[in-house]
Every structure is written in structure tokens, then in C-alpha cells.
PDBQT receptor file of N, H, CA, C and O in Angstrom, charges set to zero:
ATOM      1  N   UNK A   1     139.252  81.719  94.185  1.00  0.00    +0.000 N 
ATOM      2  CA  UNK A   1     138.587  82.889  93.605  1.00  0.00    +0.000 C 
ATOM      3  C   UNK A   1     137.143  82.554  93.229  1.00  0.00    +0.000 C 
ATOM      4  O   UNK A   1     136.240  83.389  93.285  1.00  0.00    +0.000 OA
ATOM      5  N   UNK A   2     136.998  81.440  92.890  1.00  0.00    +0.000 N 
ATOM      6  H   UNK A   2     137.731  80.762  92.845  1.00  0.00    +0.000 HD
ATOM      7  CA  UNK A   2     135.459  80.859  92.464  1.00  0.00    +0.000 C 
ATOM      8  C   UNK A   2     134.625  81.095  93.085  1.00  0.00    +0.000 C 
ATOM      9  O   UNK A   2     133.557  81.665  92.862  1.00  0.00    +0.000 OA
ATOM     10  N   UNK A   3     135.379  80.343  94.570  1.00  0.00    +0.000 N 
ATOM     11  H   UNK A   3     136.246  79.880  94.751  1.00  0.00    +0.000 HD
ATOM     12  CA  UNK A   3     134.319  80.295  96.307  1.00  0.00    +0.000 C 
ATOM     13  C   UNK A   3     133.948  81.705  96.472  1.00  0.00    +0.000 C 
ATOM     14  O   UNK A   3     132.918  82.029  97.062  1.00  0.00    +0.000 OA
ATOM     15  N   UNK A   4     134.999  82.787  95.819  1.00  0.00    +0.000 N 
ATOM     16  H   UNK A   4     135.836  82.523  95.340  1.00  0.00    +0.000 HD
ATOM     17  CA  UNK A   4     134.825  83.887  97.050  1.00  0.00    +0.000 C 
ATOM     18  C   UNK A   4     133.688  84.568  95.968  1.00  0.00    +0.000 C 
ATOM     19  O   UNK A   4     132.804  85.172  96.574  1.00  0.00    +0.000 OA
ATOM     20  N   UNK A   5     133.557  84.583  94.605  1.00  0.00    +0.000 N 
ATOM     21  H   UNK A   5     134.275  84.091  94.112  1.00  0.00    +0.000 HD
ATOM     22  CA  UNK A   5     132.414  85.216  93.635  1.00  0.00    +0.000 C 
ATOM     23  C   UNK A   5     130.943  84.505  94.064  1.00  0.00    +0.000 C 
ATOM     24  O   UNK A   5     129.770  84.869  94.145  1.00  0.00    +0.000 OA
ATOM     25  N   UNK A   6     131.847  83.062  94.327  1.00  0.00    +0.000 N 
ATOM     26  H   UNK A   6     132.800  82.766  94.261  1.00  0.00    +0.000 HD
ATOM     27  CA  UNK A   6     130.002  82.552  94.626  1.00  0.00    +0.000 C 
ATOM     28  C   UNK A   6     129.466  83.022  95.980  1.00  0.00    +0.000 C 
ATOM     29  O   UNK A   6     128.248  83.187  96.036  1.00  0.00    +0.000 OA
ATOM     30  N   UNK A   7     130.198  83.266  97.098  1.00  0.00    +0.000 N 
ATOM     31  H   UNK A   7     131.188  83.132  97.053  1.00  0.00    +0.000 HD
ATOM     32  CA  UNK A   7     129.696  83.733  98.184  1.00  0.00    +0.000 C 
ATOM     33  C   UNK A   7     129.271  85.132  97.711  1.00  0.00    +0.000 C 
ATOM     34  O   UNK A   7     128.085  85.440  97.823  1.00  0.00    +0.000 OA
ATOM     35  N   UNK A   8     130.240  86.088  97.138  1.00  0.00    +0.000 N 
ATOM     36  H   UNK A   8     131.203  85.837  97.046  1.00  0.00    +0.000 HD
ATOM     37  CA  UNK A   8     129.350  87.409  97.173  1.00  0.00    +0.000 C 
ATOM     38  C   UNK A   8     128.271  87.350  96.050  1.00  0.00    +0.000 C 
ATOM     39  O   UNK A   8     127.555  88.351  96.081  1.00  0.00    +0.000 OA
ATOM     40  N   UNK A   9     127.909  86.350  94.940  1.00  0.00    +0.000 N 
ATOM     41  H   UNK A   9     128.491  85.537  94.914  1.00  0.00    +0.000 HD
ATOM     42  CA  UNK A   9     127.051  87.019  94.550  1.00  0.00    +0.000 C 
ATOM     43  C   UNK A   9     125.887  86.316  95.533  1.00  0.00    +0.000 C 
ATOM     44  O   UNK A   9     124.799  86.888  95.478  1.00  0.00    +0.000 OA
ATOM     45  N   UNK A  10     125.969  85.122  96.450  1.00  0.00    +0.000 N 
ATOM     46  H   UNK A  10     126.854  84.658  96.494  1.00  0.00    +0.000 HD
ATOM     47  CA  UNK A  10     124.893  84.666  97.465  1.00  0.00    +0.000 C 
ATOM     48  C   UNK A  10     124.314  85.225  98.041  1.00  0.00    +0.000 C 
ATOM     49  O   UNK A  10     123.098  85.090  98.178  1.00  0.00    +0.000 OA
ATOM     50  N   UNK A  11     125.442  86.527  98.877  1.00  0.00    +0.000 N 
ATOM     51  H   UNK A  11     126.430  86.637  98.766  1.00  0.00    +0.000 HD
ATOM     52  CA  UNK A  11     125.353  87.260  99.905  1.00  0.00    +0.000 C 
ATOM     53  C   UNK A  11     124.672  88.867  98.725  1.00  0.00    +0.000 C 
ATOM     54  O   UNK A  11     124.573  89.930  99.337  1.00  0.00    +0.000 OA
ATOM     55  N   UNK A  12     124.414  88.875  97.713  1.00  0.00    +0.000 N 
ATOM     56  H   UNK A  12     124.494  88.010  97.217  1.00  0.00    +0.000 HD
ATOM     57  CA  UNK A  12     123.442  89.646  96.974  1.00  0.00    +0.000 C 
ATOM     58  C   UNK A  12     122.407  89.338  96.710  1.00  0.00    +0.000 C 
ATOM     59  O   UNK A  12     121.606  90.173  96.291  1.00  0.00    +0.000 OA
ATOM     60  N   UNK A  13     122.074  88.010  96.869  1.00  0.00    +0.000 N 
ATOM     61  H   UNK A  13     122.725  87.332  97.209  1.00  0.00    +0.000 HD
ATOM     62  CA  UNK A  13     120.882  87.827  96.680  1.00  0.00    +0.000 C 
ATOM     63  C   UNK A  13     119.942  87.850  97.622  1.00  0.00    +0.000 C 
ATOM     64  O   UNK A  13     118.733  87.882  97.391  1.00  0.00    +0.000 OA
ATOM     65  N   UNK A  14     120.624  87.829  99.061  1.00  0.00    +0.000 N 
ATOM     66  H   UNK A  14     121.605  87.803  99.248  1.00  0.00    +0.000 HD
ATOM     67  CA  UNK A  14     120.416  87.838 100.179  1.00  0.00    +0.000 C 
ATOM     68  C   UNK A  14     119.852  89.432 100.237  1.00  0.00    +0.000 C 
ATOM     69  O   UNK A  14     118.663  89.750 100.215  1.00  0.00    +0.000 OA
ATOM     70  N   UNK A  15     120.844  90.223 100.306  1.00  0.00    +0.000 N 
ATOM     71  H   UNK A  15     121.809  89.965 100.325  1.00  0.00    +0.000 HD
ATOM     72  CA  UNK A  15     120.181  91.802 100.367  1.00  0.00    +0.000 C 
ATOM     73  C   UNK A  15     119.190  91.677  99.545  1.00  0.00    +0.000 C 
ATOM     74  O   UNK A  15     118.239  92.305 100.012  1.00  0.00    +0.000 OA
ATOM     75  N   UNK A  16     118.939  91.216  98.615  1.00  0.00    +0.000 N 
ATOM     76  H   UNK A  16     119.712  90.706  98.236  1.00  0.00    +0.000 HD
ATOM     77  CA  UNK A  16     117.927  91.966  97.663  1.00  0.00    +0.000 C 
ATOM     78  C   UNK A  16     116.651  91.350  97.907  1.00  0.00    +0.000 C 
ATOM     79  O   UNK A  16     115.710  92.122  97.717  1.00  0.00    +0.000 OA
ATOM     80  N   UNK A  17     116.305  90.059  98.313  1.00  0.00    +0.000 N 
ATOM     81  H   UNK A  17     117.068  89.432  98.468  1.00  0.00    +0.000 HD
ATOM     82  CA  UNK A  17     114.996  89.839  99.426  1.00  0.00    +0.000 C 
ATOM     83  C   UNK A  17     115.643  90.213 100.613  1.00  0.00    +0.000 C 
ATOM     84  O   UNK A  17     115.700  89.233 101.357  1.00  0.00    +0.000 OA
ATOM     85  N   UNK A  18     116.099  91.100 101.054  1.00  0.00    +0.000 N 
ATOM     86  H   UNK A  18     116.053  91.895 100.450  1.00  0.00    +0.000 HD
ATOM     87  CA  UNK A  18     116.002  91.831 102.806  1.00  0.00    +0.000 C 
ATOM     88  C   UNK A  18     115.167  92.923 101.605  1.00  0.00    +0.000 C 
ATOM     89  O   UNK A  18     113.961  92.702 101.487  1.00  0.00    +0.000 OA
ATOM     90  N   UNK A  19     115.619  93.792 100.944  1.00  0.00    +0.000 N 
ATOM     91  H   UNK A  19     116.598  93.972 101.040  1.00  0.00    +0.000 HD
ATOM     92  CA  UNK A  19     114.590  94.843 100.357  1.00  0.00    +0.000 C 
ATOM     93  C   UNK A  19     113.514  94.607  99.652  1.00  0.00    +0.000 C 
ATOM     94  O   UNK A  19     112.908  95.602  99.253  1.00  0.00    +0.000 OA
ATOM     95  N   UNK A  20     113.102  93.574  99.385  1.00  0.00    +0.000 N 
ATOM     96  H   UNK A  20     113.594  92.765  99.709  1.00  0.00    +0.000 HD
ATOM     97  CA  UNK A  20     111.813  93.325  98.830  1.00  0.00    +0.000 C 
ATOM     98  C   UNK A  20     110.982  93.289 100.185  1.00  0.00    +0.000 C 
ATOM     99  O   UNK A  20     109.877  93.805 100.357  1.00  0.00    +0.000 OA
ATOM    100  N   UNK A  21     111.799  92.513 101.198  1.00  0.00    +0.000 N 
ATOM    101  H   UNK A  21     112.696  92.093 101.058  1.00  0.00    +0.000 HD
ATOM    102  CA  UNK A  21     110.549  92.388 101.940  1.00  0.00    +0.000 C 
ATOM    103  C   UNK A  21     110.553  93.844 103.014  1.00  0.00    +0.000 C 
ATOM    104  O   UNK A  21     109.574  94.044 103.735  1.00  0.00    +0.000 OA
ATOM    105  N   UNK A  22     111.529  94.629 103.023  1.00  0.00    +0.000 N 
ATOM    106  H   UNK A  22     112.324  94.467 102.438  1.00  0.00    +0.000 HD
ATOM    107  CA  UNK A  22     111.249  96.104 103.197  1.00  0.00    +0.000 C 
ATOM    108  C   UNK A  22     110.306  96.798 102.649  1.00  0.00    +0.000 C 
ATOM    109  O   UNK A  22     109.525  97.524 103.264  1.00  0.00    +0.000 OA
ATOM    110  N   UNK A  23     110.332  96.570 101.190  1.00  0.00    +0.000 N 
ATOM    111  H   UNK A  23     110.966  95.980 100.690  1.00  0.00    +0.000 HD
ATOM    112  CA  UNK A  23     109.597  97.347 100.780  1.00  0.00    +0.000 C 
ATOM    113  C   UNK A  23     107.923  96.663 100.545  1.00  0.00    +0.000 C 
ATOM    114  O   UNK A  23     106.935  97.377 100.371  1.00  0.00    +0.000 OA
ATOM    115  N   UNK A  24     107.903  95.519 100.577  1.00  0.00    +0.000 N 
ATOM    116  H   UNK A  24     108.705  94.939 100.718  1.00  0.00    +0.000 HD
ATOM    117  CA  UNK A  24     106.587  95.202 101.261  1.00  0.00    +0.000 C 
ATOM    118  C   UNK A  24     105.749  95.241 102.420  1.00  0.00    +0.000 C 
ATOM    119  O   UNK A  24     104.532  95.114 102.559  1.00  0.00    +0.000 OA
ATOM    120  N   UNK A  25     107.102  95.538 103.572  1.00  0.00    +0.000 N 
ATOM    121  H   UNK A  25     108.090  95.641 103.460  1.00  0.00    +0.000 HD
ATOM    122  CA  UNK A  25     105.946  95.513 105.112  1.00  0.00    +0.000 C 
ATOM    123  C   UNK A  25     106.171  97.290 104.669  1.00  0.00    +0.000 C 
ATOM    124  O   UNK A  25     105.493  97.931 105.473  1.00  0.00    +0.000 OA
ATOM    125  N   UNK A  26     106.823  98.164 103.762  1.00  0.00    +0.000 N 
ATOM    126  H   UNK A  26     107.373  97.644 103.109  1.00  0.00    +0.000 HD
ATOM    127  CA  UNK A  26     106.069  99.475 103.740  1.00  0.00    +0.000 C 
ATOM    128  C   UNK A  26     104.812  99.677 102.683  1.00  0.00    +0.000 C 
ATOM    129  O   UNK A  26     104.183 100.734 102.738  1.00  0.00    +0.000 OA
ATOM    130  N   UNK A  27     104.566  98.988 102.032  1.00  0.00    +0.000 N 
ATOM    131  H   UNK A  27     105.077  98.130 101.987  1.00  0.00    +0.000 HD
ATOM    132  CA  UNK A  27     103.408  99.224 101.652  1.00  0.00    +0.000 C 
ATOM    133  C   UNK A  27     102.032  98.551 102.594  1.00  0.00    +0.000 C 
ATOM    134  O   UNK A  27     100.892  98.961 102.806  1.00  0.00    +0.000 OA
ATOM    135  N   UNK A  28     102.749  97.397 102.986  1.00  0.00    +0.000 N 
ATOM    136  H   UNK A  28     103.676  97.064 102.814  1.00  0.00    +0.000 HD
ATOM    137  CA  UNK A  28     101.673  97.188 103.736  1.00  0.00    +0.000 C 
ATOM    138  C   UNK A  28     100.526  97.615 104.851  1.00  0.00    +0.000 C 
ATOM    139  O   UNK A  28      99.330  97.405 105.058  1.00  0.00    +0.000 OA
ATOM    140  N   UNK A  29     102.265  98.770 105.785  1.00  0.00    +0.000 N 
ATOM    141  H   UNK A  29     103.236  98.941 105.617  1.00  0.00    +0.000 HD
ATOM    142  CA  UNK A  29     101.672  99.621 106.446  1.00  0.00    +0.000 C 
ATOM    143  C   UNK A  29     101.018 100.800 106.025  1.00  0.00    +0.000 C 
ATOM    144  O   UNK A  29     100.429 101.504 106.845  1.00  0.00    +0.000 OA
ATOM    145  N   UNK A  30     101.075 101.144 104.568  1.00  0.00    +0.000 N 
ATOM    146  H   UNK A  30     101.553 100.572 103.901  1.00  0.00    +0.000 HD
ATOM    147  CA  UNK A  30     100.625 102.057 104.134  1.00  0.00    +0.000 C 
ATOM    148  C   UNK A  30      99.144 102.238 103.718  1.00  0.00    +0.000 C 
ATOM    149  O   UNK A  30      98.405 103.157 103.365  1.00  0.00    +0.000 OA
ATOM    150  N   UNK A  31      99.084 101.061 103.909  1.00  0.00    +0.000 N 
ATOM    151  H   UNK A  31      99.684 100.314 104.195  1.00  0.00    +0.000 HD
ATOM    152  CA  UNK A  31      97.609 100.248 103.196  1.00  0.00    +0.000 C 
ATOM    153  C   UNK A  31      96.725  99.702 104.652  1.00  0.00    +0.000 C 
ATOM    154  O   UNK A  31      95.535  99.564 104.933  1.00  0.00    +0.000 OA
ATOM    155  N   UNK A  32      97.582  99.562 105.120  1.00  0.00    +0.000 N 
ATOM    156  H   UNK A  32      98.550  99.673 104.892  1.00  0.00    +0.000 HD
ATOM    157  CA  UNK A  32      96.780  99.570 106.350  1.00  0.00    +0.000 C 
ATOM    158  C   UNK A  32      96.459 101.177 107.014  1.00  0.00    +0.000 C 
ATOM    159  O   UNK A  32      95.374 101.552 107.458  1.00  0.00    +0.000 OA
ATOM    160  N   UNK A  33      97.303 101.708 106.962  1.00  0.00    +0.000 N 
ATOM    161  H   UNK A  33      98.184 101.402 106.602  1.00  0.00    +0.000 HD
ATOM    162  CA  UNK A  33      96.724 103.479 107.548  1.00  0.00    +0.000 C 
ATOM    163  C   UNK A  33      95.584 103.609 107.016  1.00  0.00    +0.000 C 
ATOM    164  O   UNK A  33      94.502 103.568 107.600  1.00  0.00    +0.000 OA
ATOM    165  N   UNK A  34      95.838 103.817 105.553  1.00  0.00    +0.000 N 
ATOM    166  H   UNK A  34      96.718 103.850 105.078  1.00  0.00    +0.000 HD
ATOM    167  CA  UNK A  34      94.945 104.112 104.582  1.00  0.00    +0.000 C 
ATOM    168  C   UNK A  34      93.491 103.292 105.433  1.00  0.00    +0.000 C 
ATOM    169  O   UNK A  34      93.039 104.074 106.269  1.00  0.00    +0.000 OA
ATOM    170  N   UNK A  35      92.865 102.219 105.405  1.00  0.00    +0.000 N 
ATOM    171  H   UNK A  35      93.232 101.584 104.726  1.00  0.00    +0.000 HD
ATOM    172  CA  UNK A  35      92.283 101.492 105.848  1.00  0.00    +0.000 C 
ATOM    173  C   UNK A  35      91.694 102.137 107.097  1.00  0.00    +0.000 C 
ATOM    174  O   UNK A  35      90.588 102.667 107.206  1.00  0.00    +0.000 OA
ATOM    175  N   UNK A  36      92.778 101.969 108.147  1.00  0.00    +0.000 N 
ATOM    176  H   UNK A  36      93.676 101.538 108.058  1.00  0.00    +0.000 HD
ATOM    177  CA  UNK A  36      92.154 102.481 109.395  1.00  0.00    +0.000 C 
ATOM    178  C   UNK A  36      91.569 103.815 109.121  1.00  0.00    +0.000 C 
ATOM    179  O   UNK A  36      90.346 103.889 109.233  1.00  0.00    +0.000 OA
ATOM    180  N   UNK A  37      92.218 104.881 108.783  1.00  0.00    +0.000 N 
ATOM    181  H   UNK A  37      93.212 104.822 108.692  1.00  0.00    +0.000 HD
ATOM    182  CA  UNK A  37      91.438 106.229 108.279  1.00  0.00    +0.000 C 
ATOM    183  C   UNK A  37      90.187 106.111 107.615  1.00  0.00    +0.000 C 
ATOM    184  O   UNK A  37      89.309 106.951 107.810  1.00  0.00    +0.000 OA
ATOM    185  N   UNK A  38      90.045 105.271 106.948  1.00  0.00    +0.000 N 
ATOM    186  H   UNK A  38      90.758 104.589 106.790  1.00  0.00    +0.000 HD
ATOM    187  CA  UNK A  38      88.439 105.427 106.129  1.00  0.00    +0.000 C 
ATOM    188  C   UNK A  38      87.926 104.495 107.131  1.00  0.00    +0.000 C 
ATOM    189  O   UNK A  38      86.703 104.475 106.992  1.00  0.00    +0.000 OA
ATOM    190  N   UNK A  39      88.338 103.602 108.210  1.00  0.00    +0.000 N 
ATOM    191  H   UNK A  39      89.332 103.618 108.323  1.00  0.00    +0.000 HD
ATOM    192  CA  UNK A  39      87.112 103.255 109.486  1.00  0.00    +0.000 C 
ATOM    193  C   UNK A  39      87.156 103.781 110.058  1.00  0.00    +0.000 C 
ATOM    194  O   UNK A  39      86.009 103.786 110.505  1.00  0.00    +0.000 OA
ATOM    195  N   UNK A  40      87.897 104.688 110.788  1.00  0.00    +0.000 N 
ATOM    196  H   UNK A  40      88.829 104.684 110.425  1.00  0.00    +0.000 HD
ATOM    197  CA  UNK A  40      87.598 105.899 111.682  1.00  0.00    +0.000 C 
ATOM    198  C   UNK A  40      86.763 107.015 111.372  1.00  0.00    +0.000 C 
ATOM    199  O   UNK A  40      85.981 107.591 112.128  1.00  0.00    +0.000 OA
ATOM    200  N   UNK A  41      87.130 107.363 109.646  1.00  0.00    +0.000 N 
ATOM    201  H   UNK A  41      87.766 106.895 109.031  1.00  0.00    +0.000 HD
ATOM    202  CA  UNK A  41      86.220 108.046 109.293  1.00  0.00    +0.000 C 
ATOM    203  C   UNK A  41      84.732 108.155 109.686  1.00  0.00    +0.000 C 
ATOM    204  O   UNK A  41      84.090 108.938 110.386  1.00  0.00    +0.000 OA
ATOM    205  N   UNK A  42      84.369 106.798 108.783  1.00  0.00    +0.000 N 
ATOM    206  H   UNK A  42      84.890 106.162 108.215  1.00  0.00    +0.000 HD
ATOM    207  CA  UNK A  42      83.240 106.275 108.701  1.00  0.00    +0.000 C 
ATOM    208  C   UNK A  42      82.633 106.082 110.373  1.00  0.00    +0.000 C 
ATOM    209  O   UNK A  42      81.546 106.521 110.750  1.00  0.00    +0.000 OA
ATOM    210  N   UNK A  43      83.444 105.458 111.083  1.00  0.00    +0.000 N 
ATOM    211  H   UNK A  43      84.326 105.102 110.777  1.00  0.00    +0.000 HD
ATOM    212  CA  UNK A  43      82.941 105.313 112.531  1.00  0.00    +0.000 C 
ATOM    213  C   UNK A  43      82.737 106.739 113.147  1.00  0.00    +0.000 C 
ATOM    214  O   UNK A  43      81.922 106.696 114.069  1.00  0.00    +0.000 OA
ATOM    215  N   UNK A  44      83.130 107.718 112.959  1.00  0.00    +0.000 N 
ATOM    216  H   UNK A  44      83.792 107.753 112.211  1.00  0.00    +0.000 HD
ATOM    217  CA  UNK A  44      83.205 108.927 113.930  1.00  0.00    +0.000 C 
ATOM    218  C   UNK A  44      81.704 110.007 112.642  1.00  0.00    +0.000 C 
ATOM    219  O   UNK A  44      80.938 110.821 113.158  1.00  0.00    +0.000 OA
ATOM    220  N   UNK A  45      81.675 109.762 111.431  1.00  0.00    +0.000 N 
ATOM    221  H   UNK A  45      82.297 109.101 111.011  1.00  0.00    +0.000 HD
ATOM    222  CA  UNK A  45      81.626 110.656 110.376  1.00  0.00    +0.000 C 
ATOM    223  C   UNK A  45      79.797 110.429 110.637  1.00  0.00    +0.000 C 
ATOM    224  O   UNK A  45      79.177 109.692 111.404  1.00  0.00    +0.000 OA
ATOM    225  N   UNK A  46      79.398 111.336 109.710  1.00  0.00    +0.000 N 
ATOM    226  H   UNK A  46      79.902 111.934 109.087  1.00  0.00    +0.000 HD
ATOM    227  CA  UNK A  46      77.809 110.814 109.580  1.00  0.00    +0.000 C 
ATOM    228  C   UNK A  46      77.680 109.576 108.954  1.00  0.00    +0.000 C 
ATOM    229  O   UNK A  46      76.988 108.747 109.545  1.00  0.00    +0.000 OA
ATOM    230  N   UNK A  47      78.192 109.259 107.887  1.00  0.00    +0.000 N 
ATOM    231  H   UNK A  47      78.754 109.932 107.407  1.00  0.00    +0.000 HD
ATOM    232  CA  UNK A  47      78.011 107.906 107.280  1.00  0.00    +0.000 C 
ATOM    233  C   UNK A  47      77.447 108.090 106.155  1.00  0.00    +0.000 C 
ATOM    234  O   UNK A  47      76.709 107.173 105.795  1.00  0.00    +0.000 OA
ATOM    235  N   UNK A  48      77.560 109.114 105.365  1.00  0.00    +0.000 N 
ATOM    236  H   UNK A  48      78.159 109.859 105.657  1.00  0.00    +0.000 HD
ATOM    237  CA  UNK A  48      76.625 109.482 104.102  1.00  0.00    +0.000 C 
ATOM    238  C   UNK A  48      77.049 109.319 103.054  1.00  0.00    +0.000 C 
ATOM    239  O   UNK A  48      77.848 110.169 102.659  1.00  0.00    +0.000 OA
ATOM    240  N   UNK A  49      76.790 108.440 102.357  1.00  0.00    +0.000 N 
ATOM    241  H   UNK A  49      76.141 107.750 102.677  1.00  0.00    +0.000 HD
ATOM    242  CA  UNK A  49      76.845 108.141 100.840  1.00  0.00    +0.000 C 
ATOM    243  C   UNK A  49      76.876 109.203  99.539  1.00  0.00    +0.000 C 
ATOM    244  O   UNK A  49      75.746 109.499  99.151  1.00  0.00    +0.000 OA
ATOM    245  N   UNK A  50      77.848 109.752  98.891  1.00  0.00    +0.000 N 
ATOM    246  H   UNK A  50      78.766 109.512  99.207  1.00  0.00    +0.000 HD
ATOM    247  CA  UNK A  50      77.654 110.767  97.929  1.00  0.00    +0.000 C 
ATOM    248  C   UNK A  50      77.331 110.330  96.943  1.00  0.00    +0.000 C 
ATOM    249  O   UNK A  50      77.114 111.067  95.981  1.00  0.00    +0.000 OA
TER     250      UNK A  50
């Protein structure tokens, strides 16, 4: 009974960096859009400073 608590709480710790690092490559891509949009902007836009 010992083995089988220590495997599942292992196999929880396991999921829970699979979702950290989910939820980091989604911010990352989010931050990257963000990014590309204000260089496209800027590349296509007049370029004017407010």
C-alpha cells in the first residue's frame, strides 16, 4: 500500500509540471502574437510617435 501512494502521488507531480509547462508555452505564444502585431504594425503603419 506504501509503493502504490508513493507512485500516485509521483505520478501527480508529474501532471502538475505537464501543466505548468502548458501553461507557459501559452503565454508564451501569447506574448509572442502580441509582439509580432506591434512589428507588423509598425512595419506596414506610418511609424508615428503619439
Amino acid at each position: 500500500m506504501k509503493d502504490y501512494n508513493y507512485k500516485l502521488l509521483k505520478n501527480t507531480k508529474i501532471d502538475r509540471k505537464k501543466g505548468i509547462t502548458l501553461l507557459a508555452l501559452v503565454i508564451t505564444i501569447i506574448i509572442m502574437l502580441l509582439l509580432a502585431a506591434i512589428a507588423i504594425q509598425m512595419a506596414i503603419g506610418d511609424n508615428r510617435t503619439y
